[in-house]
C-alpha positions as a LaTeX table, in Angstrom:
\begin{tabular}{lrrr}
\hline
Residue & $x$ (\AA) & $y$ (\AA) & $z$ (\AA) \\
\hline
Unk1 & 0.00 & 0.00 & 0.00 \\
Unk2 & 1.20 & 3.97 & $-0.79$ \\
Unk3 & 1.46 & 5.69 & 2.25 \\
Unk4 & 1.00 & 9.47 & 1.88 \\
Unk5 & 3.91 & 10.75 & 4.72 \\
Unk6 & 2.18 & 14.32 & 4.15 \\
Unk7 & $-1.08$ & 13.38 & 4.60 \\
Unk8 & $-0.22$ & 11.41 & 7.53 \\
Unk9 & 1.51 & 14.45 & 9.11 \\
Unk10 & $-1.63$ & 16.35 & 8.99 \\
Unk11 & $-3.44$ & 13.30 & 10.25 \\
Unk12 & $-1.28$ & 13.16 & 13.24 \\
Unk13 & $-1.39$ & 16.74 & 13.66 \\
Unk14 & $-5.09$ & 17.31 & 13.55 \\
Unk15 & $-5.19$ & 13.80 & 16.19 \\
Unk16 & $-3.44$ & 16.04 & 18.71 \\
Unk17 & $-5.29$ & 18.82 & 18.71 \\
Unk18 & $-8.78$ & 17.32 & 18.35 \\
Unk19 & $-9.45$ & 18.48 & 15.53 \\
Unk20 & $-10.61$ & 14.89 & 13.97 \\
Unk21 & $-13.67$ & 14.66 & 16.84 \\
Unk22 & $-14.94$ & 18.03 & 16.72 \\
Unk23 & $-18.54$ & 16.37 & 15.99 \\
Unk24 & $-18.07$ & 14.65 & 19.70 \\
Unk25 & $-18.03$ & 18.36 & 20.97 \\
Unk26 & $-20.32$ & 21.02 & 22.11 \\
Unk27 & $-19.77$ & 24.81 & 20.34 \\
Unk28 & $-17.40$ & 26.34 & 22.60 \\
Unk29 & $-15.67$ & 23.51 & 22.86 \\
Unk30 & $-15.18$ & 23.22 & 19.25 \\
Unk31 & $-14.51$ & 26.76 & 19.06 \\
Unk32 & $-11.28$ & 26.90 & 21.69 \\
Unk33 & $-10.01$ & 23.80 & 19.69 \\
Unk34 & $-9.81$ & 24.82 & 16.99 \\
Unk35 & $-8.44$ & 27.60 & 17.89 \\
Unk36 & $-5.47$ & 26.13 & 19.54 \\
Unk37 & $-4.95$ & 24.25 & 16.47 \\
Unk38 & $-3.94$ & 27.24 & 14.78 \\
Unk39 & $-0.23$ & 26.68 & 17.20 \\
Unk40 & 2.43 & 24.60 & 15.96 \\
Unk41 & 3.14 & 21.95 & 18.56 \\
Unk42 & 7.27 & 21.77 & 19.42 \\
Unk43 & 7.48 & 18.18 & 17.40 \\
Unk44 & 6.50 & 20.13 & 13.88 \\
Unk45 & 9.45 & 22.43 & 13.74 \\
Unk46 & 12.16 & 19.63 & 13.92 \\
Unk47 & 13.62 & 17.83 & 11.19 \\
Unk48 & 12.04 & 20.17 & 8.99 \\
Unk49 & 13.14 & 18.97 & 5.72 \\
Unk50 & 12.66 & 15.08 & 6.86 \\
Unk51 & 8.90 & 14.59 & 6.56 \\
Unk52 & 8.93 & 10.70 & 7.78 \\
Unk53 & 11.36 & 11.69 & 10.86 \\
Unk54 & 8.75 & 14.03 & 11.76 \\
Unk55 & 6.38 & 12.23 & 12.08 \\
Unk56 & 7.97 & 9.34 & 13.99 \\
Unk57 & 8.93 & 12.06 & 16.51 \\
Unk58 & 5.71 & 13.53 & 17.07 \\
Unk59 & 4.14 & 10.44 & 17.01 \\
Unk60 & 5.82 & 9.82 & 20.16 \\
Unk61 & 4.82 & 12.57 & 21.95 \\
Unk62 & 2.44 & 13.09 & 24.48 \\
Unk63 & $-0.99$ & 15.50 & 24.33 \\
Unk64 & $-0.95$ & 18.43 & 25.63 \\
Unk65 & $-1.51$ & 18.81 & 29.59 \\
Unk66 & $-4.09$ & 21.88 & 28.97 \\
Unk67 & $-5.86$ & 18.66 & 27.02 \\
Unk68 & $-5.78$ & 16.06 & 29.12 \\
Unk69 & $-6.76$ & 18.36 & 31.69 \\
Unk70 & $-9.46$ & 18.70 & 30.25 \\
Unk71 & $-10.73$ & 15.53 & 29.99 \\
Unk72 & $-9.84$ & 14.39 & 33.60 \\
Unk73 & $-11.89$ & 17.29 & 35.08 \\
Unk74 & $-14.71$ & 16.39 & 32.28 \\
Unk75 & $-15.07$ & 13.23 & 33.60 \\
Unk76 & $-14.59$ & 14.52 & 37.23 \\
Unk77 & $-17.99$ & 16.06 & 36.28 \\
Unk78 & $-19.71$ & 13.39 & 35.31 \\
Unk79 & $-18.91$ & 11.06 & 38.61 \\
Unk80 & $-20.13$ & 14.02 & 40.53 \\
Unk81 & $-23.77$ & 14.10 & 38.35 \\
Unk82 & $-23.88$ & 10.80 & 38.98 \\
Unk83 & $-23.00$ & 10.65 & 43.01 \\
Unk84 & $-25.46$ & 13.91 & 43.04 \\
Unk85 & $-28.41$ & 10.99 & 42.85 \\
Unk86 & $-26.71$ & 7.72 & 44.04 \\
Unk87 & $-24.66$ & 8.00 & 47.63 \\
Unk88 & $-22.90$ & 4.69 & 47.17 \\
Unk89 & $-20.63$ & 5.07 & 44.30 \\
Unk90 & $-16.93$ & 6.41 & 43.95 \\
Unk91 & $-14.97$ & 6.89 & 40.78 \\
Unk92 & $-11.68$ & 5.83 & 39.48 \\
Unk93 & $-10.38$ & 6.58 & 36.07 \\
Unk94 & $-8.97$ & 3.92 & 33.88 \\
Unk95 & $-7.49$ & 3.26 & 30.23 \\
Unk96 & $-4.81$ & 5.63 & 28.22 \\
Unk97 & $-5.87$ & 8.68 & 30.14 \\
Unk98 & $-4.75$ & 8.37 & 33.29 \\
Unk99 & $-2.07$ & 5.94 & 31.76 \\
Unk100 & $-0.86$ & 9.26 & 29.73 \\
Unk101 & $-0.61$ & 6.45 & 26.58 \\
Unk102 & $-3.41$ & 8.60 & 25.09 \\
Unk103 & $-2.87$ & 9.73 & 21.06 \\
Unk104 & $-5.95$ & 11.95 & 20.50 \\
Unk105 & $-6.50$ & 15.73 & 21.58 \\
Unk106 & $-9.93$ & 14.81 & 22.43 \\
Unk107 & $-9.62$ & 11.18 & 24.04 \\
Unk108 & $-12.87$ & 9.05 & 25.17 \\
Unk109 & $-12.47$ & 8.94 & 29.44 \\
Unk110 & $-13.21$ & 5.80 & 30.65 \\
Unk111 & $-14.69$ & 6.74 & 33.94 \\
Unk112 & $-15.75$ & 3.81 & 36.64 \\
Unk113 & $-18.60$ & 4.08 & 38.44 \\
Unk114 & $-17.97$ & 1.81 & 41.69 \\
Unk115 & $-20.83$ & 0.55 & 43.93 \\
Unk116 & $-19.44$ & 0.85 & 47.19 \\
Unk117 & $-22.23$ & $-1.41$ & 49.13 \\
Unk118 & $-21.24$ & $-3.88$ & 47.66 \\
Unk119 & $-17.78$ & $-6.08$ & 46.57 \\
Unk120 & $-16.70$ & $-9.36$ & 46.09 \\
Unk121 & $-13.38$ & $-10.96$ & 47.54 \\
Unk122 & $-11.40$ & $-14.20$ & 47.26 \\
Unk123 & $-12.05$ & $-16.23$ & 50.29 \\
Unk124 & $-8.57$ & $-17.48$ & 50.91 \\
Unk125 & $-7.25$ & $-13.86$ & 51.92 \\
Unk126 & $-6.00$ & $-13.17$ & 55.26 \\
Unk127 & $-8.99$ & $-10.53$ & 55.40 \\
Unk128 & $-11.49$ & $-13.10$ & 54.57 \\
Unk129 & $-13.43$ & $-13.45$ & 57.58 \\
Unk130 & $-13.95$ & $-9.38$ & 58.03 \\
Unk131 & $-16.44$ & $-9.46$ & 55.08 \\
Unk132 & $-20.21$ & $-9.77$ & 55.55 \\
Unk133 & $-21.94$ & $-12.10$ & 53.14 \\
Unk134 & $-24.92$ & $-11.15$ & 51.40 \\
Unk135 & $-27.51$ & $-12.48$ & 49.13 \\
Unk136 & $-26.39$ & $-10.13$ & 46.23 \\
Unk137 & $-24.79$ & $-11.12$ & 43.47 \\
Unk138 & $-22.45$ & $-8.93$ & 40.63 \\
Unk139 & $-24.81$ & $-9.26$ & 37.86 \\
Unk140 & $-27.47$ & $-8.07$ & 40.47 \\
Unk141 & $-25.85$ & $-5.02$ & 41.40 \\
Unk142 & $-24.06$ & $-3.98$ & 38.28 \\
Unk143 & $-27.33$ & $-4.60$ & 36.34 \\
Unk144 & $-29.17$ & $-2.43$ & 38.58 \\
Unk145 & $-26.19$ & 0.40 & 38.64 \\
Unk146 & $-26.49$ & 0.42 & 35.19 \\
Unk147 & $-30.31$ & 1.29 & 34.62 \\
Unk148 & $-29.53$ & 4.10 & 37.33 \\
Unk149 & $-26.69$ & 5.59 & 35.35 \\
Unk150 & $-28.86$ & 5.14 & 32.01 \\
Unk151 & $-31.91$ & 6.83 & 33.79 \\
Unk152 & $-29.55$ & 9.60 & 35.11 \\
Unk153 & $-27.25$ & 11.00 & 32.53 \\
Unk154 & $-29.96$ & 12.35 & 30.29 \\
Unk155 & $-31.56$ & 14.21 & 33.61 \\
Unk156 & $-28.25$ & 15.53 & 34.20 \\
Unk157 & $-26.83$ & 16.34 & 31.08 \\
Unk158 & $-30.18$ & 17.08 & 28.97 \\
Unk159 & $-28.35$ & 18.39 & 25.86 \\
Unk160 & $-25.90$ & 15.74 & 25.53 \\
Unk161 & $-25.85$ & 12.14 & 22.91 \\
Unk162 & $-26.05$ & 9.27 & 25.73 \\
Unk163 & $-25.72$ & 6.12 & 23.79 \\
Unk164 & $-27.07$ & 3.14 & 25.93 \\
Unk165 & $-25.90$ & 0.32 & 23.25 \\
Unk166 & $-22.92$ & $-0.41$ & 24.56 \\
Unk167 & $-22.22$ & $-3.73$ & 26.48 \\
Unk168 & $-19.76$ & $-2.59$ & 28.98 \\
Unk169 & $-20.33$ & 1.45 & 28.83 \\
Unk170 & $-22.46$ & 4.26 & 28.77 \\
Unk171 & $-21.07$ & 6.97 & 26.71 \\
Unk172 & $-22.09$ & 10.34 & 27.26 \\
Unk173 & $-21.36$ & 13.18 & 24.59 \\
Unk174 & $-21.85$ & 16.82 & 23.62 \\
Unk175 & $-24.44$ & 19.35 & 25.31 \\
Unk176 & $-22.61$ & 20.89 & 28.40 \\
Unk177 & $-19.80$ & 18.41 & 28.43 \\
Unk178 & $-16.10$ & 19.40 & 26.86 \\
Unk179 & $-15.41$ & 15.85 & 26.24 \\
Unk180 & $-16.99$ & 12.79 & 25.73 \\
Unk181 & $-16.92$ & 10.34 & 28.67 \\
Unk182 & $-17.43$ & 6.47 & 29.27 \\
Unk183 & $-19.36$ & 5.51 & 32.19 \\
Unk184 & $-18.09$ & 1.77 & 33.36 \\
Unk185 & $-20.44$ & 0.39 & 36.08 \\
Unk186 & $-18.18$ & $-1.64$ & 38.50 \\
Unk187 & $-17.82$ & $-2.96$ & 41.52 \\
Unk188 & $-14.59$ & $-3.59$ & 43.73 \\
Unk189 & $-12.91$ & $-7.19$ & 44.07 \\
Unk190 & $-10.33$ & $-7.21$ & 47.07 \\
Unk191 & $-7.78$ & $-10.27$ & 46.08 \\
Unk192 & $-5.49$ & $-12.00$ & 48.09 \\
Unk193 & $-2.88$ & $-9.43$ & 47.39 \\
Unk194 & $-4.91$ & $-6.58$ & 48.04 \\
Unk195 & $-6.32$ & $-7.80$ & 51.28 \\
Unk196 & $-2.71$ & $-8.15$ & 52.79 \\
Unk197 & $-1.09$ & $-4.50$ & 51.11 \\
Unk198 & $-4.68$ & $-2.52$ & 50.69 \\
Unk199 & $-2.48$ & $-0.82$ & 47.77 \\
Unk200 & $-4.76$ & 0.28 & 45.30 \\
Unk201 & $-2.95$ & $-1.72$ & 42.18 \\
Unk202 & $-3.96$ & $-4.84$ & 43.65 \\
Unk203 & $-7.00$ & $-4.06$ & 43.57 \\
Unk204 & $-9.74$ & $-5.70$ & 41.49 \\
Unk205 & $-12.48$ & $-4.60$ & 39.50 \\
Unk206 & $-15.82$ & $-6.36$ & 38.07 \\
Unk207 & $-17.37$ & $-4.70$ & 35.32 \\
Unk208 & $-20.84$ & $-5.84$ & 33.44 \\
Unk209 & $-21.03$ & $-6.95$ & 29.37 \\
Unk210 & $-25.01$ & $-6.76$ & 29.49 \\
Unk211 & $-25.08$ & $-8.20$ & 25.90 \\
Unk212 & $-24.01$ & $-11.35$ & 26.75 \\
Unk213 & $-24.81$ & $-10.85$ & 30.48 \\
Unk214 & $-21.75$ & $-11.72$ & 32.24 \\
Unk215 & $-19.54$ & $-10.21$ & 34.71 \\
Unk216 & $-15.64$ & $-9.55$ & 33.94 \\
Unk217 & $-12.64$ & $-8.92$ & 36.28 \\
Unk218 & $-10.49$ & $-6.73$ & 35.30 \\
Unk219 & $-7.11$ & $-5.05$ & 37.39 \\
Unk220 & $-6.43$ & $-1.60$ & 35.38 \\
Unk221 & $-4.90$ & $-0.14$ & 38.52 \\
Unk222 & $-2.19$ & $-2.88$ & 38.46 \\
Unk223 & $-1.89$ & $-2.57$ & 34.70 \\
Unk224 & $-1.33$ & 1.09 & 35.36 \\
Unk225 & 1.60 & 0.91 & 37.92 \\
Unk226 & 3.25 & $-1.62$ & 36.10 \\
Unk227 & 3.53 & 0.22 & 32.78 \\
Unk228 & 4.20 & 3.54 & 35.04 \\
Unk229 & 7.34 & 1.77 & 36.25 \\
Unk230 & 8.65 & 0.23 & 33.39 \\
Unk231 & 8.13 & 3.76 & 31.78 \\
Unk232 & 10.38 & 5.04 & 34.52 \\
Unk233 & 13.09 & 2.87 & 34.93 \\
Unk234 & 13.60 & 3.68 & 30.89 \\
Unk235 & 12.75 & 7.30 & 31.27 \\
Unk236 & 9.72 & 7.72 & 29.54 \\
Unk237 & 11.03 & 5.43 & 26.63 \\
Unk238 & 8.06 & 2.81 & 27.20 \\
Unk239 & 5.23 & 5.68 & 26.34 \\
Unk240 & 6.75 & 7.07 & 23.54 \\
Unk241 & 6.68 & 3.32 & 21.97 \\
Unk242 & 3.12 & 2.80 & 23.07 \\
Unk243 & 1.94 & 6.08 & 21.52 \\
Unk244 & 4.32 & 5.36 & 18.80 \\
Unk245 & 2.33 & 2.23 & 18.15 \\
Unk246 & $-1.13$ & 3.40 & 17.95 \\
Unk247 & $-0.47$ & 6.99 & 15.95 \\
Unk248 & 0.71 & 4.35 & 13.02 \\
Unk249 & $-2.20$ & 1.98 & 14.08 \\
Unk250 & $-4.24$ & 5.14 & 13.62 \\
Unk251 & $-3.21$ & 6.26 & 10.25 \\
Unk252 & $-2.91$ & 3.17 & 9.04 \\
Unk253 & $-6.90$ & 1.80 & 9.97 \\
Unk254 & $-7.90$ & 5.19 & 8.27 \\
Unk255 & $-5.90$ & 4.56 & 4.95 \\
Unk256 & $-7.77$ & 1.25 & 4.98 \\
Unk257 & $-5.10$ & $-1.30$ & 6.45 \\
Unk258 & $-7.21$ & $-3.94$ & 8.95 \\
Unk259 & $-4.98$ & $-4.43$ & 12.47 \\
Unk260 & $-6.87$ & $-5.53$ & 15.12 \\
Unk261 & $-4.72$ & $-5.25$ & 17.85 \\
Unk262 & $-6.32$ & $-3.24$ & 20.62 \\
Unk263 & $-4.66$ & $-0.05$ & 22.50 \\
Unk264 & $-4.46$ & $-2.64$ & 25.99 \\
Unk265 & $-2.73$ & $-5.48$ & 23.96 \\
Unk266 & 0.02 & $-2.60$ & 21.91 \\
Unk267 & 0.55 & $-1.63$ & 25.35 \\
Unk268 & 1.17 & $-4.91$ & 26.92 \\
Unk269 & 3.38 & $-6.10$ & 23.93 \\
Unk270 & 5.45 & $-3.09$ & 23.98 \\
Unk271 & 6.10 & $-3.86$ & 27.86 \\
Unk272 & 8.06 & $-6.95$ & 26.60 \\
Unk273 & 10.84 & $-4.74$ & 24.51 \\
Unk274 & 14.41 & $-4.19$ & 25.45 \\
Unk275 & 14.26 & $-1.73$ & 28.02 \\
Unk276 & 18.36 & $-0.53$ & 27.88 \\
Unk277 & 17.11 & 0.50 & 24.09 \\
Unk278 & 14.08 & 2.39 & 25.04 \\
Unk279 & 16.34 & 3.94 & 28.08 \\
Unk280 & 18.62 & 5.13 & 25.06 \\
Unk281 & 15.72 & 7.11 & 23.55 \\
Unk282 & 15.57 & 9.46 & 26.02 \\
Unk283 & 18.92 & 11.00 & 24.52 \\
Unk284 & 18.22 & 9.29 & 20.78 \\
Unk285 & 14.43 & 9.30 & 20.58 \\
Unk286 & 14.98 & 7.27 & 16.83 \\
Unk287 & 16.28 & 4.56 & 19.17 \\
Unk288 & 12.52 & 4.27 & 19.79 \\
Unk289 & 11.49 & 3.28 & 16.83 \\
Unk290 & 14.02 & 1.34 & 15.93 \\
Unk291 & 13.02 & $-0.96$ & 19.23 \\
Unk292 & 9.92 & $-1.36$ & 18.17 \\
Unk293 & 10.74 & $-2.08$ & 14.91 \\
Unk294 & 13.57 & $-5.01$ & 16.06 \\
Unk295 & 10.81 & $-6.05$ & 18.77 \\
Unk296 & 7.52 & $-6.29$ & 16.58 \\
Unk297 & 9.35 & $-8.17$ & 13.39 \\
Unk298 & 11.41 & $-10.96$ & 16.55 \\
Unk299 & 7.27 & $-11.52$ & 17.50 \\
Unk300 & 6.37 & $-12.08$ & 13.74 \\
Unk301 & 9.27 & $-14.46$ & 12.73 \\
Unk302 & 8.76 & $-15.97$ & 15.99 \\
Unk303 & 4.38 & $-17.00$ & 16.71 \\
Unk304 & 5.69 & $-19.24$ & 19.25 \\
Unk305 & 7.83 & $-16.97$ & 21.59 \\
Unk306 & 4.84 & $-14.50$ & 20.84 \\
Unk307 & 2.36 & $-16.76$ & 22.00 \\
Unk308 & 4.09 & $-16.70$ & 24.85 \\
Unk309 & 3.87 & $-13.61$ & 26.07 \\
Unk310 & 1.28 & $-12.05$ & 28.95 \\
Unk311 & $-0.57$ & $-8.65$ & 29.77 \\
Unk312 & 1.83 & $-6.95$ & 32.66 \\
Unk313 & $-0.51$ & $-8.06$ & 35.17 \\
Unk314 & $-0.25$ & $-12.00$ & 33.71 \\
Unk315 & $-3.89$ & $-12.59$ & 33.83 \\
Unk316 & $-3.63$ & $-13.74$ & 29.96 \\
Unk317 & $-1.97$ & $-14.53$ & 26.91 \\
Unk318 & $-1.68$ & $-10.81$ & 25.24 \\
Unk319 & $-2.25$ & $-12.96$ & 21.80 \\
Unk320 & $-4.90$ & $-14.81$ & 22.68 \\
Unk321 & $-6.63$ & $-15.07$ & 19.34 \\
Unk322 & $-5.16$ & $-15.31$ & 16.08 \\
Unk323 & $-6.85$ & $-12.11$ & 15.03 \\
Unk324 & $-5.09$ & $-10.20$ & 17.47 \\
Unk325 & $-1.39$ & $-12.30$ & 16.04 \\
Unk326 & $-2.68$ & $-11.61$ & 12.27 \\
Unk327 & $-3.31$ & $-7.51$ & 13.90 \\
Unk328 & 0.74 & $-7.49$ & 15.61 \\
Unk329 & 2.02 & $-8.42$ & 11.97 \\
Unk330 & $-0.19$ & $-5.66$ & 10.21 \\
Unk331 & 1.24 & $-3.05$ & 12.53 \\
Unk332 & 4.57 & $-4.69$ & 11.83 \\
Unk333 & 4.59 & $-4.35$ & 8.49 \\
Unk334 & 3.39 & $-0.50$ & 8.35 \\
Unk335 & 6.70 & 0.04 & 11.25 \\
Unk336 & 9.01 & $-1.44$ & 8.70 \\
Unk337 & 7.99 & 1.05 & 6.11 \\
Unk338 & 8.63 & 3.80 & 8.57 \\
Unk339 & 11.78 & 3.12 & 9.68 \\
Unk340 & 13.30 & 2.51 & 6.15 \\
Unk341 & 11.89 & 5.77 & 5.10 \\
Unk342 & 13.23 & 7.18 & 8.25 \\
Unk343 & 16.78 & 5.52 & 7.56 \\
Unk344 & 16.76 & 6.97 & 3.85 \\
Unk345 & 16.61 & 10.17 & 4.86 \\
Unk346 & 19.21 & 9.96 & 8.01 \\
Unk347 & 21.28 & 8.42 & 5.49 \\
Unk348 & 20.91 & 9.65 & 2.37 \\
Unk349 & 23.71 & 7.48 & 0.90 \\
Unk350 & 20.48 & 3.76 & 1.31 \\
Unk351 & 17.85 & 6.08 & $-0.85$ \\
Unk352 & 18.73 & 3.93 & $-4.19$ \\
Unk353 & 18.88 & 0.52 & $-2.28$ \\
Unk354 & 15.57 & $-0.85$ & $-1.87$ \\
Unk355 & 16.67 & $-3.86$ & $-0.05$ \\
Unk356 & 18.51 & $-2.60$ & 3.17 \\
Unk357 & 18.80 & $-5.26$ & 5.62 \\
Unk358 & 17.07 & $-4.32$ & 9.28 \\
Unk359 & 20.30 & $-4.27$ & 10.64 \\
Unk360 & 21.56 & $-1.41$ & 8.47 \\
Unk361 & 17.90 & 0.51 & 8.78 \\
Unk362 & 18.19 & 0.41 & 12.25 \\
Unk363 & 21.71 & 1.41 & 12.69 \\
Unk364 & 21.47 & 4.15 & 10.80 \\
Unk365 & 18.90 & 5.54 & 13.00 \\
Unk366 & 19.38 & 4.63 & 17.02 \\
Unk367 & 22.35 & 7.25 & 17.36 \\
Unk368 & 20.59 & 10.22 & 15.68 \\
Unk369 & 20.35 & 13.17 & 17.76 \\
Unk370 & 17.55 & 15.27 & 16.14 \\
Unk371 & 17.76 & 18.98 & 17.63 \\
Unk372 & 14.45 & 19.85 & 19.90 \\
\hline
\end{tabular}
């Protein structure tokens, strides 16, 4: 497939500052983006006359704090709607948020609504015997949560879309709100771990798929942490490959490539690459890409070791359908094209020499300082 490096640039661009989702925004909302659009971000004035280096450095980048600020206190609003009319419920934010993983000016908040009357826990921790039992069940409660939140939203937020089809989320839109948010019913699960360090990472969630019905436990708090600190020990490195990931992913999907390999799963496979070469990005930010490049074509020439490989918080096989394997090598391929391209124009000497071994590609790359 012909990828279009300009048009991808003003993809990416236009991704950061919102731009792409005006239509998920009320009018002065839409207004102050796009009038902070009108700003070059830091990342679009280097390697000016290297159009595919560009873009794998501002791919990297984080949002804006002014936007994710935004969204956070958005979402902040909602929870407090929704604890206006229901006294047992407390709210924790989950997903690329919070995780700062986030590739979109105006990102979708995944905001949990947790009953806190009722939880479940696993009956072998040392708090066990502290709990009192109850003739409630999770699909119960969460079932119940949900019609709440579904009968509340539209009270409290009159002008704004609330689309009630999902199977795990409400999503709320528009009107008064500056972003749109996802409202998770949960509950709390207090695991074996959590019951003997009451750290909130160890934590458990159960959230509700009414489509199917059935309950799911989930641990984004631990997910969190452990991406947080394999970000820091490599200083920051671990982000910049996740967002590097999903701005391609991105691009790609909307050029008409198929990769169905969800934000969670990039996240978790880009937790398995070298660390000591993401560490090195933080002086050589190329060194990035060229990780992910050497990490994501090892998985495809190797399905086996791939298979292998678990979520951070080793509750399952990160390719755990072939779908999501097929998705990996998608993304792989569209990485490969980027870091030739990138190569070519780092080393201008490789532009006539279509078959450069990944070796060469990447070497030309990882000890590029590009000026700031």
């Amino acid at each position: 497939m012909v990828r279009d490096i300009n048009n991808r640039l003003n993809k990416l661009r236009l991704r950061r500052r919102g731009v792409d989702r005006l239509g998920k925004l009320n009018e002065a909302s839409r207004k102050e983006v796009l009038s902070k659009s009108l700003a070059a971000e830091s990342w679009q004035n280097r390697a000016p006359s290297h159009a595919y280096t560009r873009y794998a450095l501002g791919a990297m980048q984080e949002v804006g704090p002014e936007y994710t600020r935004i969204s956070v206190e958005t979402a902040e609003r909602v929870g407090n709607q929704i604890q206006k009319s229901i006294d047992s419920v407390e709210f924790r934010l989950q997903g690329s948020v919070p995780l700062n993983v986030h590739i979109r000016g105006v990102s979708d908040v995944d905001l949990l609504v947790l009953e806190t009357g009722f939880l479940i826990f696993h009956s072998s921790g040392p708090a066990a015997g502290t709990y009192v039992p109850t003739a409630r069940n999770s699909l119960g409660v969460l079932g119940e949560l949900r019609s709440s939140i579904e009968k509340i939203l539209p009270l409290s937020f009159p002008a704004a879309d609330v689309d009630t089809s999902g199977g795990k989320a409400v999503a709320v839109s528009g009107g008064s709100l500056a972003r749109p948010v996802d409202v998770v019913p949960s509950h709390w699960y207090d695991t074996v771990v959590y019951q003997q360090s009451r750290q909130i990472h160890d934590r458990g969630v159960v959230i509700l798929d009414r489509k199917v019905p059935k309950t799911i436990e989930n641990f984004p708090f631990k997910h969190i942490k452990l991406i947080e600190d394999r970000c820091s020990s490599c200083l920051g490195g671990l982000r910049k490959a996740i967002r590097l990931c999903k701005n391609v992913k991105a691009d790609a999907v909307e050029e008409g490539t198929k990769i169905n390999f969800p934000s969670f799963d990039i996240a978790a496979t880009m937790y398995h690459a070298d660390q000591t070469a993401l560490k090195i990005g933080y002086l050589y930010e190329l060194r990035v890409l060229a990780e992910v490049q050497r990490h994501l074509d090892y998985l495809y020439h190797n399905p086996e070791e791939a298979k292998k490989l678990r979520v951070p918080d080793s509750s399952r096989f990160i390719f755990d359908t072939q779908e999501k394997y097929e998705g990996m090598k998608a993304l792989s391929h569209e990485i490969d094209d980027l870091v030739k391209n990138v190569a070519k124009e780092q080393k201008p000497q490789l532009t006539f020499d279509l078959g450069i071994p990944w070796g060469v590609a990447r070497g030309a790359i990882e000890s590029i300082e590009i000026p700031s």
